[in-house]
N, C-alpha and C positions, 0 to 999 in steps of 0.2 A: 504494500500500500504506500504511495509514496504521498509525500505530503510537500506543500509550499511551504516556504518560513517568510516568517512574520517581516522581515528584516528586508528578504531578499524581491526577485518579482513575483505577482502576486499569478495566485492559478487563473486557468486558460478561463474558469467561469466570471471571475471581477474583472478580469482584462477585458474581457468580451463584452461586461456589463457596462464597465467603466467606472468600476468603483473602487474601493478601497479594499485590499483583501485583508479581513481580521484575521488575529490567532484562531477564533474559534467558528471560521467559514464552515461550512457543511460541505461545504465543493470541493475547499482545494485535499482534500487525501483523495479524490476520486476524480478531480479535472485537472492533473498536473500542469504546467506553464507551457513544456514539450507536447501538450496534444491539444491544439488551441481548436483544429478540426474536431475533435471528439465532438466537445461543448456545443460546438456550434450547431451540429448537428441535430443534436439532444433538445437545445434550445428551439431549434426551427422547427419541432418537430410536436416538442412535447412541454415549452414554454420554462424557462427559468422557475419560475414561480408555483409552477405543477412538480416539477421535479424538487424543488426545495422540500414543498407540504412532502411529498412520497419520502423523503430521506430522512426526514423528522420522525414519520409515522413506522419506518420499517427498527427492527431489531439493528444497533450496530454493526452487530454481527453478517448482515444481511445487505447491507448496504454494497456494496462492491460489487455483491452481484446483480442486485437492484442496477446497479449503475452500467455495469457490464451490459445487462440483457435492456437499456434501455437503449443505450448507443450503439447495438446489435438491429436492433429492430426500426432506429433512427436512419443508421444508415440504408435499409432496408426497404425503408418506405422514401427515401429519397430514388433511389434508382429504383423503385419500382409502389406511385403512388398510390396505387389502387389495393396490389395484395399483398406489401409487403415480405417480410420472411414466409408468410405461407404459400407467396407465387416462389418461391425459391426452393422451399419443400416440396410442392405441384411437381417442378420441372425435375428434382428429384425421387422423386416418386416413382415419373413417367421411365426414367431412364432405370431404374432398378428393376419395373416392368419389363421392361423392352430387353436389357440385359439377361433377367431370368428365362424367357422368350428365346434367345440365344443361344442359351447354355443347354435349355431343354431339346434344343433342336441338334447342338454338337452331341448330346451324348444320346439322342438318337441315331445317330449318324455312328459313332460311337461303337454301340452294339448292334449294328447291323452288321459293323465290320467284323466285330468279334466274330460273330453269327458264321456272316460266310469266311472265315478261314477254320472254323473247326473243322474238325478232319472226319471226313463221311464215308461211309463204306462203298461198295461199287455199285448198289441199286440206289444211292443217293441218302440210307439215311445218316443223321449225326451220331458219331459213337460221343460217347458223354463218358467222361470219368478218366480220360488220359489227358497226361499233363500234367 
């Protein structure tokens, strides 16, 4: 978790706001000064002021990922406004479809081949059990 200092420059959230960043910001351990994109994001998305009440209202402890999964789904909904992470899931989905599709078909392919190299007697059938 890294944190701004009081001393030094203030996190990416009071830079962005244009304020003063106190000791006891709610932002800067989760908007460090190096990720000024994060904030911005999060802010265009889900308003300074929504995300503040949310960071107050979660466990300490929780917060991080709160903030994680907020800037996750911030960027999210920027490149893609309508389904955000769930149009990203969708298109994952499809492809895990389509891949298992794939697979079902190689190893049809697969034991056909086995199929025709087993070794058959002279009237054609399969002997079973060599090998």
């Amino acid at each position: 978790m890294a944190s701004s200092s009081y001393s030094n420059s203030p996190c990416a959230a009071c830079k962005f706001l244009r304020r003063k960043c106190m000791p006891d910001c709610i932002f800067s351990p989760y908007f460090p000064p190096e990720e000024p994109q994060k904030f911005a994001n999060v802010h265009k998305i889900f308003g300074a002021s929504n995300v503040s009440k949310l960071l107050n209202e979660v466990q300490p402890h929780q917060r991080e990922d709160a903030v994680n999964s907020l800037a996750y789904e911030a960027e999210a909904r920027i490149r893609d406004p309508v389904y955000g992470c769930v149009g990203a899931i969708s298109v994952l989905q499809r492809q895990v479809i389509r891949l298992q599709k794939e697979l079902d078909a190689t190893n049809a392919d697969l034991i056909r081949y086995t199929c025709n190299e087993m070794p058959t007697t002279q009237d054609g059938r399969r002997i079973i059990g060599e090998g």
